[in-house]
Structures are given as structure tokens and as C-alpha cells.
N, C-alpha and C positions, 0 to 999 in steps of 0.2 A: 187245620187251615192256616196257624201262623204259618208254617213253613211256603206254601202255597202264596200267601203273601210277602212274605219274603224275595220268593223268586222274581212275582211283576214288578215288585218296586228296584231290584237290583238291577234287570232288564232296563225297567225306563230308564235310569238313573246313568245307567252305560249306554245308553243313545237306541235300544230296541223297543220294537214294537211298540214306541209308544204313542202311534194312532188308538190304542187300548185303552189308556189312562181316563178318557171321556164316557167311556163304558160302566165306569163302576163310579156309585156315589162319597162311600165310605171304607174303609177298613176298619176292623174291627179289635186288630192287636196292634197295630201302629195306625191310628187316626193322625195323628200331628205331622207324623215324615208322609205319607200319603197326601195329605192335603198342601205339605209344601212343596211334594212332587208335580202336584196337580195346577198349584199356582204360579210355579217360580217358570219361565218359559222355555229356558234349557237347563234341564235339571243337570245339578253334579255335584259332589259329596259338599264343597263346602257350603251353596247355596242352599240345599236341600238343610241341611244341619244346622245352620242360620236360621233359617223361614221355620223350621220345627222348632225351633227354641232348647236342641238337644246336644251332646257332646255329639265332635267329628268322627268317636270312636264307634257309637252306635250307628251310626251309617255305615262304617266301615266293616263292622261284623255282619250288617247285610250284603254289602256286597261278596265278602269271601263266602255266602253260601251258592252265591251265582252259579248255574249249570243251566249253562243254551238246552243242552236236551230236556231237562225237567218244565222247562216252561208250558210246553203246553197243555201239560196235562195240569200244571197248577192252575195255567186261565182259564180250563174245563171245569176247575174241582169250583173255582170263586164264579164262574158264572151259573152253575149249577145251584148253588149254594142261595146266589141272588133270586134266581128263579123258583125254589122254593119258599123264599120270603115273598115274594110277591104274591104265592097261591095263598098262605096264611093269609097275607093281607085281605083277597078276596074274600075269603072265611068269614074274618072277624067284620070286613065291612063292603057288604056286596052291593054298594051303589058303583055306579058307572061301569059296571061290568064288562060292556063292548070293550071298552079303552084299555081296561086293566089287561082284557085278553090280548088285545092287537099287541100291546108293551110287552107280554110276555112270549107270545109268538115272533116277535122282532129279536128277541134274545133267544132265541131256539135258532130262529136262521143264522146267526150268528154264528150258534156252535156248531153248525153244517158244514158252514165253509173250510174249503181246504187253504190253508195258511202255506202258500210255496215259495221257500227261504232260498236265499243264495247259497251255492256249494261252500264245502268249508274252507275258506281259506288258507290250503294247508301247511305255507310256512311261518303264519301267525301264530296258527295251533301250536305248529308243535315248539316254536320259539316260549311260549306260553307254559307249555309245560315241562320245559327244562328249564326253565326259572322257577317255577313251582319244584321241581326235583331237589332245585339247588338250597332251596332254602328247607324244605321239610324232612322231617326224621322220620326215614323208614321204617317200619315194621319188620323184625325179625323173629324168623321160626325158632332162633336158637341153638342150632346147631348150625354148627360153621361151614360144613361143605355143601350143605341144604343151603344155606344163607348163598355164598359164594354162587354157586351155581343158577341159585332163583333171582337171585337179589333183594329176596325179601318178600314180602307182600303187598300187594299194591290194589290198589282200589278198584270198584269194576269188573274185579275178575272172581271166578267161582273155581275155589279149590278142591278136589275130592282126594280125601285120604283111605285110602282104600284096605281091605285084608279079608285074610278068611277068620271065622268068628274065632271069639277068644285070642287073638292073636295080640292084640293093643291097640287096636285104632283109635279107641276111646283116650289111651293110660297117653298117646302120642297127642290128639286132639289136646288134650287138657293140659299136657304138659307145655305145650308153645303157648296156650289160651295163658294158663298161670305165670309165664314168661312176660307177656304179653302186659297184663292186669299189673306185676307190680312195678312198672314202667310208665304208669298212668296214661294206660290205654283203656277206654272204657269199653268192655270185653261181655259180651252176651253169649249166654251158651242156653241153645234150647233143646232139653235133654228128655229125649223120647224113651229111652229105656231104664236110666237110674235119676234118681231123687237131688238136689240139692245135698244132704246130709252123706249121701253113699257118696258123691266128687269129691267132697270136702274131706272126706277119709282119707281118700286115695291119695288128698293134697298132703294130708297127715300122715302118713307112708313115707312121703318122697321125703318131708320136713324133718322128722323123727327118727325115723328110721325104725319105729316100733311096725312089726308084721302085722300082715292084713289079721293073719289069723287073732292073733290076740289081741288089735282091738273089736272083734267079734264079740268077745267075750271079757269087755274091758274090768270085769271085778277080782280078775284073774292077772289083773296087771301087775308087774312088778315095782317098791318102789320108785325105783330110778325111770321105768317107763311112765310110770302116774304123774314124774317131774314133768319131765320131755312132753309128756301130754296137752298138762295143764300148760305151760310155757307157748305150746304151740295156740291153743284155745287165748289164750291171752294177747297173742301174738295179733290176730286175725280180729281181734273183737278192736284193737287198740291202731291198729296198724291200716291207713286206707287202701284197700284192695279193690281196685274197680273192677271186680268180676263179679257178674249177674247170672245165677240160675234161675232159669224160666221152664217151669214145670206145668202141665196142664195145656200148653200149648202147641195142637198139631197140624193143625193147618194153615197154608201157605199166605193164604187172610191174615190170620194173627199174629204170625210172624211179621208180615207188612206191619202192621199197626204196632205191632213194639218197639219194631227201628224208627219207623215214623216220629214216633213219640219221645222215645229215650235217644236217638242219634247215637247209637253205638258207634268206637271205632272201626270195629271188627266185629262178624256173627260167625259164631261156631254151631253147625246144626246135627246130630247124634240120635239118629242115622235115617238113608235116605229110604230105608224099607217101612219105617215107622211114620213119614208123612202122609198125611190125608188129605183130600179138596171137598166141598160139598160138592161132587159132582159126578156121574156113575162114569165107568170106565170102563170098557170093553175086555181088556185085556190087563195084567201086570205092564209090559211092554208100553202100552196106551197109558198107564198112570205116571210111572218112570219117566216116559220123552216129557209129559204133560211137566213133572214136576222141577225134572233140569232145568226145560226150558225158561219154565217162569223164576228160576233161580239164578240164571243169567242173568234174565230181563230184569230182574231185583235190585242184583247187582250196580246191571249201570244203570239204573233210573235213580238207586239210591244213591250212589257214588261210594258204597262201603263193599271191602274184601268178603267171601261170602266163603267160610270153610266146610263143608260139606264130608260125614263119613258115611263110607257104602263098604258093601260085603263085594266079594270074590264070590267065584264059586268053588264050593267044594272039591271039587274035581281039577284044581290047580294046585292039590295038595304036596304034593313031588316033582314041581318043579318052580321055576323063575315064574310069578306070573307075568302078565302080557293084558294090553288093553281088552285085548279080546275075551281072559276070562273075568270081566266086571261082570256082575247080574247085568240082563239089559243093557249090555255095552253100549250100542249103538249110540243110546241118547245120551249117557254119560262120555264117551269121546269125543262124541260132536258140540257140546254142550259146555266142556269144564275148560276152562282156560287151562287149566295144570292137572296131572293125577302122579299121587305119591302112594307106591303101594309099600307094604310090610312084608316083608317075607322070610319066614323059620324054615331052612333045611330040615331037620328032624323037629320031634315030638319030645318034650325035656322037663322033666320035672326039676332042673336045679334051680337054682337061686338065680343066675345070670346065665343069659341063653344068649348066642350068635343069632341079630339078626340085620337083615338088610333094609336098607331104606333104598329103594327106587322110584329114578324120576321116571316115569314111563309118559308123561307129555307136558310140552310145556309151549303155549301156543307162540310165544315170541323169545325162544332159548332152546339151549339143549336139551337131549331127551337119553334116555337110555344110561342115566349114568347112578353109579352104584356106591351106596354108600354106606361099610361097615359099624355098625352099631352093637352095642351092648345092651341086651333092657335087664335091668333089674329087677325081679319080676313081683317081689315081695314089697318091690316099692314103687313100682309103679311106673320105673323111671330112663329114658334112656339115654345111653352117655356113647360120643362119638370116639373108634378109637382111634387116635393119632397115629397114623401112618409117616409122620416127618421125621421121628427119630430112628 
């Protein structure tokens, strides 16, 4: 609910909607800025910050949570919320009952009405968001012609990394995730198939250089590996790493309520076959559109990048894949702002394999463009090769 308050007070506060402010008695994580919202007659950072009795800086951190589109689902979530306290009220004290109901049925009409907002005005917007551009630090995947050609990662939008299994989608996910994290980005990875401790390995792969194989069987290490080991373990317990494994968590519910909660910069989700909804499904097809779709809508309600990994199908084995061979394409191309597929020529047991990273969509950029990589395979890791020299 703070975030929820958050958004009305940033609203009023910026000159919106605040015929609303009369509607509600209290808040309950900002009492003081709310009630000098409520007093002072045209509310604005410095007045409001004055009447609360609080620095100008705390005003100001509410307003940079501002998003016109989240509002209304925040004045649903807080009048909702009211309307509950009122039926407890009833509960614990059932005199004057008529009145209590007419007060509560007055706030039920309320949330009926349709609220019809003027168009947006679209050279504010987007003057608004080139000022935002200019000032904030983009998000990088890490590799430079991915970078170059995406421009990064951006908010709002739903990326799917795509492959046929065993290929890396996972070892590419983590590797931009773990990019990402020691950059002090705070990095959520909800990890449907492996554990916190098996990513962490993988991260000790790429840091090491010790093979997967033998730390399998780590009593078999070598001194100079046991160093490298412990160094790296020392590393990670000592060193702030804002990367979050979230284990236990598959459906699209819980994932809401952990970015809700923690505000991640970025969500990393692994993978889209392992999502679940409380809700029956007619078809694979029918759960797929169901799960993109609300993975979109995630997206820009929350205002964070949403990385998404999904399988190919099998039968893309020998050649370029193509949108078309996603499981359940349909709702994944419709659905993903971007899709970055993996692709191996042959079948290769070496140490370092040829492979391709393709943009195969990119809803405002290039598309189709192909980019030589190297993975690593014993570490997990992949490295672009320079075509300049």
C-alpha cells in the first residue's frame, strides 16, 4: 500500500486528480505529507514539505515515483482498502448500521465510475522523456553489438531470450543479470528450474575458471583450485552484489508481489514453460498467450525491464531460427517488445563453440541482425568476437 500512496500523493501534488484528496481520511505510511497535502490549498513540493514538517528531499523521492498510468489502480488498491476498514468497523461496533452501509455503498459507486482523462499530450510526453533519457544510466546487456543495436534495456518492455534446451539461455540470462548486479542494479532472478547455489556455481565458473565438472565433486579440487575457490566465496560474502535469487516462486501473483515489494531494477524470469496461474487452461497455447500477456501488462504497470527465457522448438535444430519456431509463437511475438534467440550450427563437445546471437524482434529498432559469439562452455560464458580488426 505505501507504493499506492505514493502515486495519489505525487498526482495531487503535480496538480492531478485532486478532486480525490477529500475522499480519503488518512494515510497510513506518510500521515504528515498527506495531511499537508490535504491542508495547504495548492499543494507543491515546497509547501507540502513546510506543512509536513519534513526535508524537501522526501517529497521529492515521491514524486520521481510518479506514473500517470499506475494511478488508478493505486486509488482502487486505497479505496478498497478503506472499504474494508469500514466493514471491520461494522463488526466490532454494529450501531447505526443504516449509515455505516449507505458510507460504504457511497464508496463502492465511486469505484464504478469511469474516470475519462484527456489524450496524452504528446509533445510533453515525449519532451519528458528525453530529459529523463539524458539524465539516467542505461542498462546494458553487455555485449557491445547487442548493446549498440538495442540500446540497452529499457523499462516497460518484455524481453524474451530464447533457444533450443541446453543451448545457454540460462548461462546468457545470468551472464547480463551478473553484469547488471555488480553495477548496482538491483537484479531479481526467479529461477523456475535451478536453485540459488547451482546460478551461483555457474557465476564461479565464469570468476574461476575452475570447470563445472570438478566443482561437482569439490574434495577433488586442486590446491590452486581450493584458492581460486575460497577467493571467489570470499569475494561474493564481502563484496555488495545486488543479485536476488528467488526460488519457490511460480506464479505470476508472486512474482507481482516481490517486485511490488523489493522494486527491483530489472526481472530476470527462467523460463516461460515453468510459469503457473491459479487458473485452469484449456490449452498450452491458452496458458502461453495468458502468461505473456500479463508479462507485458507487468511490465508497464510496474515501470521495470521484464527478461523473460523460452524454449525454441526442437525441430529448428539445422537451421537459423525464426520467430516462428518459438513454442507458442504467436503470443510470444505479439507480446515481447524484443526476442534474442541463441543459435549453434552443429552439436560440439569442445570447450568453446561458435554461436550466434540473433535479434529476431525488436518492437522500435532493427531486427534480423546477427551477432557472432563465442560461449565458453565450461564456464558458462559468452565473449563477442571482434570483427574491427
Amino acid at each position: 500500500m505505501k507504493n499506492c500512496e505514493e502515486q495519489l500523493l505525487a498526482s495531487w501534488i503535480l496538480g492531478y486528480n485532486r478532486d480525490h484528496i477529500v475522499e480519503f481520511e488518512k494515510f497510513n505510511f506518510y500521515p504528515e505529507i498527506f495531511s499537508a497535502v490535504k491542508s495547504v490549498k495548492e499543494p507543491n513540493i515546497m509547501a507540502v514539505a513546510k506543512k509536513a514538517k519534513v526535508n524537501v528531499s522526501e517529497v521529492a523521492e515521491i514524486l520521481k515515483s510518479h506514473l500517470p498510468f499506475a494511478y488508478d489502480g493505486a486509488y482502487r488498491k486505497l479505496k478498497e482498502e478503506k472499504i474494508k476498514c469500514m466493514l471491520v468497523e461494522i463488526a466490532k461496533n454494529p450501531t447505526r448500521v443504516e449509515r455505516k452501509i449507505k458510507a460504504i455503498t457511497d464508496e463502492m459507486e465511486k469505484l464504478t465510475v469511469t474516470n475519462v482523462k484527456p489524450p496524452t499530450d504528446l509533445a510533453e510526453a515525449y519532451r519528458l522523456d528525453i530529459e529523463q533519457r539524458k539524465i539516467s544510466q542505461p542498462l546494458k546487456y553487455g555485449l557491445r553489438t547487442l548493446d549498440y543495436f538495442t540500446g540497452g534495456i529499457r523499462n516497460k518492455e518484455l524481453t524474451v531470450i530464447a533457444a533450443r534446451p541446453s543451448i545457454g539461455k540460462t548461462a546468457l540470462a545470468l551472464q547480463i543479470a551478473y553484469n547488471l548486479a555488480i553495477q548496482e542494479n538491483k537484479v531479481f532472478i526467479f529461477s523456475l528450474e535451478m536453485s540459488g547455489p547451482q546460478l551461483t556455481e555457474r557465476i564461479a565458473c565464469r570468476l574461476t575458471e575452475i570447470s563445472h565438472e570438478h566443482l561437482k565433486t569439490p574434495k577433488f579440487l586442486t590446491e590452486d583450485e581450493n584458492t581460486h575457490l575460497n577467493q571467489f566465496i570470499g569475494y561474493m560474502e564481502k563484496t555488495q552484489i545486488y543479485l536476488n535469487v528467488v526460488e519457490g516462486v511460480s506464479t505470476l501473483s508472486g512474482v507481482k508481489k516481490y517486485i511490488e515489494f523489493y522494486k527491483p531494477s530489472v526481472v530476470f524470469i527462467d523460463q516461460l514453460s515453468q510459469l503457473k496461474e491459479n487458473r485452469r487452461f484449456n490449452s498450452p497455447r491458452e496458458r502461453f498467450t495468458y502468461m505473456t500477456n500479463t508479462l507485458k501488462s507487468m511490465a508497464m504497470e510496474l515501470d521495470i525491464p521484464i527478461i523473460l527465457c523460452a524454449q525454441i522448438n526442437r525441430s529448428a535444430q539445422n537451421k537459423k531460427p525464426t520467430l516462428a519456431d518459438l513454442k507458442e509463437s504467436g503470443s510470444i511475438e505479439e507480446d515481447a517488445d524484443n526476442v534474442i534467440m541463441i543459435h549453434q550450427d552443429e552439436e560440439s563437445d569442445n570447450e568453446t563453440i561458435d554461436m550466434l546471437i540473433l535479434i529476431r524482434k525488436q518492437r522500435n529498432g532493427v531486427r534480423d541482425v546477427e551477432i557472432d559469439t563465442v560461449y565458453r562452455k565450461k564456464r558458462f560464458k559468452f565473449d563477442e568476437i571482434d570483427h574491427r580488426g
